[in-house]
C-alpha positions in Angstrom: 19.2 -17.2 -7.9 16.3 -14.4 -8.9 13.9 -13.9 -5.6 10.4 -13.9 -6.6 7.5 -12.2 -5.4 3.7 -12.1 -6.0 2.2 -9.5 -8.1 -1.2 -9.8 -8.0 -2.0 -13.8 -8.4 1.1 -14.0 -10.7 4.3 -15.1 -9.5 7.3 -12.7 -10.8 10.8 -11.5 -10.1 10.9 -9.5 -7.2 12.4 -6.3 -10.1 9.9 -7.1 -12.8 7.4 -6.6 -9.7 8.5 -2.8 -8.7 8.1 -2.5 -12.2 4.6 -3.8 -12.8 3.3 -2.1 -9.8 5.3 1.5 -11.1 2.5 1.0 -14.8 -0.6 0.5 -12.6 0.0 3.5 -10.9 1.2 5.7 -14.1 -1.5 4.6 -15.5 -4.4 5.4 -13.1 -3.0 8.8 -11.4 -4.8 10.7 -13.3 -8.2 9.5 -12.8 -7.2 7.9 -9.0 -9.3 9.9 -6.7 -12.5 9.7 -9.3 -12.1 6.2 -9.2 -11.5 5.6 -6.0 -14.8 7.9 -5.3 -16.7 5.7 -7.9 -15.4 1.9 -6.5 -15.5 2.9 -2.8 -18.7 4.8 -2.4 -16.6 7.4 -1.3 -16.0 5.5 2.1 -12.3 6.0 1.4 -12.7 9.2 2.7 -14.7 8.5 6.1 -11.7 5.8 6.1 -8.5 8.6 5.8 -10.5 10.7 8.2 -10.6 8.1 10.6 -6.6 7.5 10.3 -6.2 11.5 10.3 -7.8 11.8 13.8 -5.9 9.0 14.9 -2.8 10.7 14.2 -3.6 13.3 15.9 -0.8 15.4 14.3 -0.2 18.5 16.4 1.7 22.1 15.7 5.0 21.5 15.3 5.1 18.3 14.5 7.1 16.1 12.1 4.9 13.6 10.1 5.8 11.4 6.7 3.5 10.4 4.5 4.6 7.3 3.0 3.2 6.5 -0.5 1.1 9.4 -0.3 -0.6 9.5 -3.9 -2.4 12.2 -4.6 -1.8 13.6 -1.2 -5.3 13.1 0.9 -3.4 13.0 4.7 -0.3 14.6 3.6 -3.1 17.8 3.0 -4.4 17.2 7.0 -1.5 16.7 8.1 0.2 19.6 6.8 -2.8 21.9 7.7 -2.6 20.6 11.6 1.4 20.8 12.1 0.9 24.2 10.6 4.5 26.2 9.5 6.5 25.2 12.7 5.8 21.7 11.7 7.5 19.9 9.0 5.2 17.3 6.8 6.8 15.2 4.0 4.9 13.9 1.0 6.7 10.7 -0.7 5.8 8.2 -3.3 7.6 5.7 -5.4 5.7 6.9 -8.1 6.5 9.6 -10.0 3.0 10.0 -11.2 1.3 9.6 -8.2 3.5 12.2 -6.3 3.3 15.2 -9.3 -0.7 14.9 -8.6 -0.3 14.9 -5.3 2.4 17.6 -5.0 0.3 19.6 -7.7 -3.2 19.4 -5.2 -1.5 20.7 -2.1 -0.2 23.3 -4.2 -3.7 24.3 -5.4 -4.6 24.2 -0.9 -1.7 27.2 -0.8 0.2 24.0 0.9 4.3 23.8 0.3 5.5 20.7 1.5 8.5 18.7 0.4 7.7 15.9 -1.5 10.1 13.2 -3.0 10.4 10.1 -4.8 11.2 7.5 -2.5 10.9 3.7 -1.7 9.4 2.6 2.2 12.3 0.1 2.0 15.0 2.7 2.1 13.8 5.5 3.4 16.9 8.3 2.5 15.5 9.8 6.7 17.8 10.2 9.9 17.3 7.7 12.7 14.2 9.1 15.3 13.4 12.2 12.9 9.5 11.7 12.5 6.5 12.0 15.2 4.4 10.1 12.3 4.8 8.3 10.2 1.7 7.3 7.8 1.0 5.2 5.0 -2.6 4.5 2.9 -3.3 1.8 1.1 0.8 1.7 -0.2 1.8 -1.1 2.4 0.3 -4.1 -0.1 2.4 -3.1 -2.7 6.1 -3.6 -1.2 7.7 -6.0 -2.0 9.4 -6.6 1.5 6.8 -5.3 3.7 9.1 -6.5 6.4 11.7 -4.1 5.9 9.1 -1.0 5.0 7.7 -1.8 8.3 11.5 -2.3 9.8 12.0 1.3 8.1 9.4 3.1 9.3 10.1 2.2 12.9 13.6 3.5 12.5 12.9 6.7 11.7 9.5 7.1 14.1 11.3 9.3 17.3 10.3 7.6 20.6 6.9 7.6 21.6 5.9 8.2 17.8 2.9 6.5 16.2 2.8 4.6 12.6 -0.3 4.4 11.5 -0.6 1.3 8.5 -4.1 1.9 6.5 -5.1 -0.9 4.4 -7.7 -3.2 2.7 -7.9 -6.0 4.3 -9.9 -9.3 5.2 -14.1 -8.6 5.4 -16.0 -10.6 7.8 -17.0 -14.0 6.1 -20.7 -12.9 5.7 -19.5 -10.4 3.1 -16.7 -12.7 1.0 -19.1 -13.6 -1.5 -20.4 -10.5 -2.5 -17.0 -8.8 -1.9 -15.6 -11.6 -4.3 -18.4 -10.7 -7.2 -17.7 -6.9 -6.7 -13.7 -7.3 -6.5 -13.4 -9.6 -9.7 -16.8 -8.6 -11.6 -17.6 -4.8 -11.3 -14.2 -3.3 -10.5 -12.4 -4.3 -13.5 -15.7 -3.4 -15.7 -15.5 0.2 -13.5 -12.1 0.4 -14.2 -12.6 -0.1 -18.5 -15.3 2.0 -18.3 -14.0 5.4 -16.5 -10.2 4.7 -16.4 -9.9 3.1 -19.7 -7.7 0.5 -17.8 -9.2 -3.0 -16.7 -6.1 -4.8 -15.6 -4.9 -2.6 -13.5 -8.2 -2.7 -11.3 -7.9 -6.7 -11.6 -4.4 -6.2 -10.0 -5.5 -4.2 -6.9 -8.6 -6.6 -6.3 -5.8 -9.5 -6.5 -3.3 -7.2 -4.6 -5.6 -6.9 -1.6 -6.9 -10.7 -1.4 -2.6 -11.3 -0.8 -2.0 -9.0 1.8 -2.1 -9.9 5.0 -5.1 -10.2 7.5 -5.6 -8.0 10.1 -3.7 -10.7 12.8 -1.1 -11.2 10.4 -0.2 -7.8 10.2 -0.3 -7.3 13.4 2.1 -9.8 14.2 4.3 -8.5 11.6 4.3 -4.9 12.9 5.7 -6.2 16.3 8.1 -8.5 15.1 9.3 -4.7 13.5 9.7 -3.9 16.9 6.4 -1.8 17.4 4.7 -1.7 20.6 0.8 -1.4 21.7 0.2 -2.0 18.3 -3.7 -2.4 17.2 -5.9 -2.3 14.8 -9.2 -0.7 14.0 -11.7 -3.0 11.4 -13.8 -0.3 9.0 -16.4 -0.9 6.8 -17.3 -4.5 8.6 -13.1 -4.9 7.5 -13.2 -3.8 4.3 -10.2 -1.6 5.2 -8.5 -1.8 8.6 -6.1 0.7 10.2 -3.2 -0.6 12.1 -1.4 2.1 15.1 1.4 0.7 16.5 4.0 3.1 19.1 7.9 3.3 18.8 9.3 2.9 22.6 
């Protein structure tokens, strides 16, 4: 039997849905960081440079960036391990990563990047100090075995750090709700020329899961003193969790 997923509020086969999620993101690379300006007030950015300190990525160091985009924390993080340190920028989509690769570029940055899925991350066993992912971990499929994954190849005593929309407090859901369904997909016609992909990633975020859920899931990875960090009343939420 086919294994389904969700994509968005639409059930689908679990292929079709790697392959849904692969058009969004062709089709918004090119304008992703305006947009994400634009629909986020630019709080994605006070958000990142939350996570980056968090990291707290050191000389030396050996960090992942797991679907890295257009390369916002693979930039820090690269800039903060410095040349003795080793800082990998990855993607499942091709898109995504050539603007991304291209930007650090532009910084004077060289840092391998490739074309990988979280769920089979082509890494040894204990290779990283970080590991990171931004707003990629609602779009696997099996966020199980991403999460499973990114344990294996944290060394001891290294940090994943998991930022991600998630649930706002209940005072907020309405007008969340309007905004989300209303002006994103209107936002995203407007400037990206692309409303259904903006309906997916307001539909994408309300089926991840909470900030407990996630949680939960992140131990039963095998992650230790995990926690997480509500921003923007939760809007977004970042997620730490240490490999023992």
């Amino acid at each position: 039997m086919t294994n389904t997923t969700h994509f968005g509020y639409k059930t689908v086969n679990e292929d079709d849905k790697v392959k849904e999620v692969a058009k969004v993101f062709h089709s918004v690379a090119a304008k992703y960081d305006v947009m994400n300006d634009l629909l986020s007030g630019g709080l994605h950015r006070i958000w990142k440079a939350f996570t980056i300190a968090n990291a707290a990525v050191r000389p030396g160091m050996k960090v992942l960036d797991i679907a890295g985009g257009t390369g916002d924390l693979a930039k820090a993080f690269a800039k903060a391990a410095g040349p003795s340190g080793e800082v990998w920028l990855t993607d499942i989509n091709e898109s995504m990563l050539r603007v991304g690769r291209d930007r650090l570029l532009n910084k004077g940055l060289v840092t391998p990047t490739l074309i990988c899925d979280a769920e089979k991350l082509p890494f040894p066993d204990n290779y990283f100090d970080r590991v990171s992912v931004a707003f990629g971990l609602r779009n696997m499929t099996h966020k199980d075995v991403a999460l499973s994954e990114m344990r294996r190849v944290l060394k001891p005593g290294g940090k994943l750090l998991v930022l991600e929309f998630s649930k706002v407090a209940p005072a907020l859901q309405k007008p969340y709700d309007f905004y989300s369904f209303t002006v994103l997909p209107w936002m995203g016609q407007k400037v990206a020329n692309d409303s259904e992909s903006y309906r997916y990633l307001a539909e994408s975020i309300r089926m991840h899961p909470d900030q407990e859920t996630l949680k939960t899931m992140m131990q039963a990875a095998g992650l230790e003193r995990v926690q997480y960090y509500n921003l923007t009343a939760g809007v977004a939420a970042l997620h730490t969790g240490i490999k023992m």
